[in-house]
C-alpha positions as CSV (number, residue, x, y, z in Angstrom):
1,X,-149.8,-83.1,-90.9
2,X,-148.7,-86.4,-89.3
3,X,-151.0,-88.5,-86.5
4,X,-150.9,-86.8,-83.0
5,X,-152.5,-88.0,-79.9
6,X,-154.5,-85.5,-78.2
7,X,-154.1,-86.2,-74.0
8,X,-157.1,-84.2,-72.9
9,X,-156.8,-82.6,-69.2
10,X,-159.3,-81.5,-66.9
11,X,-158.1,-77.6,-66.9
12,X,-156.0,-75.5,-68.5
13,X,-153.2,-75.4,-65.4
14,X,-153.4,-79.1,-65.6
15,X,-152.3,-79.1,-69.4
16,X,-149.6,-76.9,-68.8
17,X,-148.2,-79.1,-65.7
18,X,-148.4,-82.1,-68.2
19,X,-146.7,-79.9,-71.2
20,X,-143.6,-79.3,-69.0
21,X,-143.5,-82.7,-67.2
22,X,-143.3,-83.5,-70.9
23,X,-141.3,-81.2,-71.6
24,X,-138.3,-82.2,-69.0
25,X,-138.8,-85.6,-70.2
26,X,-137.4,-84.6,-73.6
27,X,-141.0,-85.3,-75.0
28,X,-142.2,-82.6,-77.6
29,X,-145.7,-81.7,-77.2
30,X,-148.2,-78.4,-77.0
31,X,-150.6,-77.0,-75.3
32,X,-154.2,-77.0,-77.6
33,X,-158.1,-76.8,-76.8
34,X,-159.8,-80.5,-78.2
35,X,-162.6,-80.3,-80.8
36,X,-165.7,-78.5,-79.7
37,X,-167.6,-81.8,-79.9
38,X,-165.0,-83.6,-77.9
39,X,-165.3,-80.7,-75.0
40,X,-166.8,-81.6,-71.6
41,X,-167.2,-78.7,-68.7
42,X,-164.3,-80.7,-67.5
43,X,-162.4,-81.7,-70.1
44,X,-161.5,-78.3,-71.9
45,X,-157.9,-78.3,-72.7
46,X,-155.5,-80.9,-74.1
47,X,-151.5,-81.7,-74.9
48,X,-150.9,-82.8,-78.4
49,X,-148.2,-85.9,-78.5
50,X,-146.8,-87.1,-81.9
51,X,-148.5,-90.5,-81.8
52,X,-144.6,-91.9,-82.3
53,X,-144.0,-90.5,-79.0
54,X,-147.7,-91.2,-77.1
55,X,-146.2,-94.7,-75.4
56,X,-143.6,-93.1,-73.8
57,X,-145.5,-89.8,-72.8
58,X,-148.1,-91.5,-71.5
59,X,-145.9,-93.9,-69.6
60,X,-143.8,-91.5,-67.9
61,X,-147.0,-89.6,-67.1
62,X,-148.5,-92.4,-65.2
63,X,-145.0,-92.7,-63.4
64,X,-145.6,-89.5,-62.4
65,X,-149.1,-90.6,-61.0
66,X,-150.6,-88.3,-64.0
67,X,-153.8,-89.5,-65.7
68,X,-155.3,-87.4,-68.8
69,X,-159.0,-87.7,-68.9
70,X,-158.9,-89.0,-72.3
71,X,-156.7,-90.0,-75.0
72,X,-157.6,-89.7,-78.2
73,X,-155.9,-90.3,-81.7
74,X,-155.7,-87.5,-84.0
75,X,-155.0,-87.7,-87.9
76,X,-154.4,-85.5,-90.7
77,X,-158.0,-85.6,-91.1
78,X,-159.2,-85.0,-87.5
79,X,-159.9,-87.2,-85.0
């Protein structure tokens, strides 16, 4: 498994919006809960981003006016 970037959203509706904003911006990506230990109340669900692609994603995100509550870099290993 390569290095992913996990954008974590404050609901499950709000993962999905940024999956297919994603999505129509040619940017592969998928829906996926974060680690237990990384889980707030708030922060339940995330979209995993090939870290080759996380620049981009997260830029045309903020053109969007999008903001993930975290990002956080994944590895093979975990995060």
């Amino acid at each position: 498994m390569g290095q992913h970037t996990l954008l974590i959203c404050r609901s499950q509706t709000e993962a999905v919006g940024v999956y297919h904003h994603l999505k129509r911006m040619g940017i592969h990506s998928e829906v996926t809960q974060p680690p237990r230990r990384l889980r707030t109340e708030s922060c339940g669900w995330a979209v995993r981003v090939h870290a080759g692609q996380s620049g981009e994603a997260l830029r045309q995100l903020r053109l969007a006016g999008i903001s993930p509550c975290r990002v956080l870099e994944e590895t093979g290993g975990g995060i």
